[in-house]
N, C-alpha and C positions, 0 to 999 in steps of 0.2 A: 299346290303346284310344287310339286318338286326339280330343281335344278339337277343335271347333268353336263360333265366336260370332260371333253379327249384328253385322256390321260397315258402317261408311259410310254409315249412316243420319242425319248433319249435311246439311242443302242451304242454303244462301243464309248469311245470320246465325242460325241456330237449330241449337243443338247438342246431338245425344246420343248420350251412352254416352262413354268415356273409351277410344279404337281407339291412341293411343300406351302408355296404360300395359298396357293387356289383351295386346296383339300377342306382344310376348315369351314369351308362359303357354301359347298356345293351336298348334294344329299344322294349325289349317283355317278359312279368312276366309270366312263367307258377304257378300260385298260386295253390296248394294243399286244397284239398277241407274238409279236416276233414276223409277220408278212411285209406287213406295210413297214413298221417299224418296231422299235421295241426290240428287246432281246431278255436271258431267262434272269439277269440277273437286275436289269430295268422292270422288270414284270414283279418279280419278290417283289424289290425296295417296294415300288406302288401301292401293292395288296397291302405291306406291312402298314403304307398310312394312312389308305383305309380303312384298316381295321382299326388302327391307334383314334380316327377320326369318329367312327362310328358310320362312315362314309358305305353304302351298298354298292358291293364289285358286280359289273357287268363286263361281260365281253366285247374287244372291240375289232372281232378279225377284216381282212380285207383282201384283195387280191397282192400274188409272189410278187410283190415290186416296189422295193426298197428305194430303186432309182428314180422312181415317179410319185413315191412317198401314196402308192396306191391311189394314184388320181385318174391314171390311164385304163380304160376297161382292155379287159382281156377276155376273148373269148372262150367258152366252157361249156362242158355241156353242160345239162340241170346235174346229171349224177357226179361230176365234179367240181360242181361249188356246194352242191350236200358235202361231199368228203372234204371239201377245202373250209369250210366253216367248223365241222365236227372235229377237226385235225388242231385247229387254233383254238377252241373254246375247248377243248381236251386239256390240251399245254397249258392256258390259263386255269384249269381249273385245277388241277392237280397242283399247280402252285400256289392255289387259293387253300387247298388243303392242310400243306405246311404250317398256314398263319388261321390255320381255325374256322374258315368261312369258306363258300361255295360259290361258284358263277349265277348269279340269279337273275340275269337278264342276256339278250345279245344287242348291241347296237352295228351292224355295220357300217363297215368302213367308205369314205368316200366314191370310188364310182362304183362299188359291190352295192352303198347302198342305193346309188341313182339308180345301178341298173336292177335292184329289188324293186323300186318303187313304178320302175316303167317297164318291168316283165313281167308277164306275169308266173314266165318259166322259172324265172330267178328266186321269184318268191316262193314259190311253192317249193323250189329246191332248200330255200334255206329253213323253210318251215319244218321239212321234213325232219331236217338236223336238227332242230332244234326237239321236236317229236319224239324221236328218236335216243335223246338224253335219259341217263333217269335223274338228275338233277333236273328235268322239266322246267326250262327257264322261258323264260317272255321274250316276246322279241318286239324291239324298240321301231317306231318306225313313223315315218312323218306324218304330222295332222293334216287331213285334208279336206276342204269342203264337203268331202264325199270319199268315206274309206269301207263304203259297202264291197267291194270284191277285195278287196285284202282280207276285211272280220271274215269273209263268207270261206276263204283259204283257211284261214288259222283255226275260225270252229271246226271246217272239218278234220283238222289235225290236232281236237283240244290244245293249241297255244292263245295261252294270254297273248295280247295286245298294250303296248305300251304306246302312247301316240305325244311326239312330241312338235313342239314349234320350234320357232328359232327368235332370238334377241336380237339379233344383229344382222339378219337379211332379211332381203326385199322381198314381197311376195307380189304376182302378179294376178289379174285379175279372176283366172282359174284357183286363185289360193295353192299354186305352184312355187315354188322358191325361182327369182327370178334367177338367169344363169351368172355365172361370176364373168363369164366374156363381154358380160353387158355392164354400160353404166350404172352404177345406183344400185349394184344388185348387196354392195355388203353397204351399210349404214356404219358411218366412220360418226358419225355426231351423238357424243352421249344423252345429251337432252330428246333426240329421236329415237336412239335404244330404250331407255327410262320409256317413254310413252308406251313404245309398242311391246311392254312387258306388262303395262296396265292393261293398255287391250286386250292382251292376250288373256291377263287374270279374268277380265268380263265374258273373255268367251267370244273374239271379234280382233281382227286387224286391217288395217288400212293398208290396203296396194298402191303399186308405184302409181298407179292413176287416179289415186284419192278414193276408190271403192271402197266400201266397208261390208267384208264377208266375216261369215260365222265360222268362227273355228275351236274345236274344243282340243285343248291338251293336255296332257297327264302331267309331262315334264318338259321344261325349257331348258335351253342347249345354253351355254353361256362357252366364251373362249379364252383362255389367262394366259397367253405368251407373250406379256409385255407388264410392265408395274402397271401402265395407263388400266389396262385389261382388268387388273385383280382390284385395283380403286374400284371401279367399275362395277366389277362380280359382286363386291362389300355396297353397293347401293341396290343392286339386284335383290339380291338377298335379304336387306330390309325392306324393301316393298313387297317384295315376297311373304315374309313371313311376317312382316307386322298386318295385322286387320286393318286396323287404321290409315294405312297406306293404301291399300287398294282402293279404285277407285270403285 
């Protein structure tokens, strides 16, 4: 299981998340391309401590809106969130170049990735971009009890598939991320994050109704904008990577 975290989201004077102490813990950078947040010279630093880390740079574009820190969907058509993804993961990669290394994955951003995960227009647009690379990167995208009509997109556009879960939200009984307008949908309790990253290592997580669905994923999402956070990521991490810890 490899960890992943939202990275490079600082632009001008306004900073978040703590990307020096997190970088060390995690084994995949989704770096912010300048949309949602980020800008070209938060994007370097980033890559550079990646690369210092041994850490794999992916892309993390989203929808033009800085204001809503890309939370708010924006309408588009499919041939322009191809271009809007291809335009961000371009700029991220060319400054991936600088520091020696390449974009080797995409994670989308907040409601670009909701609205990938419940379009199937969105998907297939962002697949295409990604298709369309010759850098040929992965594209990151949520484990679901059932991610037969995404594999069946991305084979026919030869894209890998990266499938992740999450550590710290709720899933509902479709093995859906419960929505954050609802109670209970993020897990503030460390002793409940810690379990459902054991889960998750077996291949299984518990929903907000006490179900127990199967869910397989590649890499877990982990979040560091708080000291509380990166203690946190630092026990992730060895449950993760120790045997003996899994359960």
């Amino acid at each position: 299981m490899q960890l992943n975290c939202d990275m490079g989201e600082s632009f001008g004077p306004w900073q978040m998340g703590n990307d020096q102490a997190v970088m060390p813990w995690i084994d995949m950078a989704n770096i912010a391309c300048g949309f949602h947040a980020s800008d070209p010279d938060t994007m370097s630093d980033t890559v550079q401590q990646a690369v210092d880390c041994g850490v794999t740079v992916g892309a993390h574009p989203g929808y033009h809106d800085k204001a809503g820190f890309g939370r708010r969907p924006i309408p588009h058509s499919p041939e322009s969130i191809t271009a809007l993804v291809a335009y961000q993961v371009g700029a991220l990669d060319a400054i991936c170049q600088q520091h020696g290394t390449r974009v080797k994955y995409i994670k989308p951003h907040g409601a670009l990735y909701h609205g990938m995960m419940n379009n199937p227009d969105v998907f297939e647009a962002i697949v295409i971009a990604a298709a369309n690379m010759d850098i040929k990167p992965a594209l990151m995208i949520q484990a679901l009890s059932n991610n037969a009509l995404q594999k069946k997109t991305a084979d026919r556009y030869s894209v890998p598939l990266i499938y992740e879960a999450y550590a710290d939200r709720a899933y509902d009984d479709h093995g859906v991320l419960v929505s954050r307008t609802l109670p209970g949908a993020v897990h503030r309790d460390s002793a409940t994050i810690l379990q459902q990253v054991r889960s998750l290592l077996s291949g299984e997580v518990s929903t907000i109704s006490g179900k127990r669905l199967k869910l397989n994923a590649d890499s877990l999402c982990v979040h560091g904008d708080n000291p509380d956070a990166i203690a946190l990521i630092q026990q992730i991490h060895q449950i993760v990577k120790s045997p003996d810890a899994a359960p």
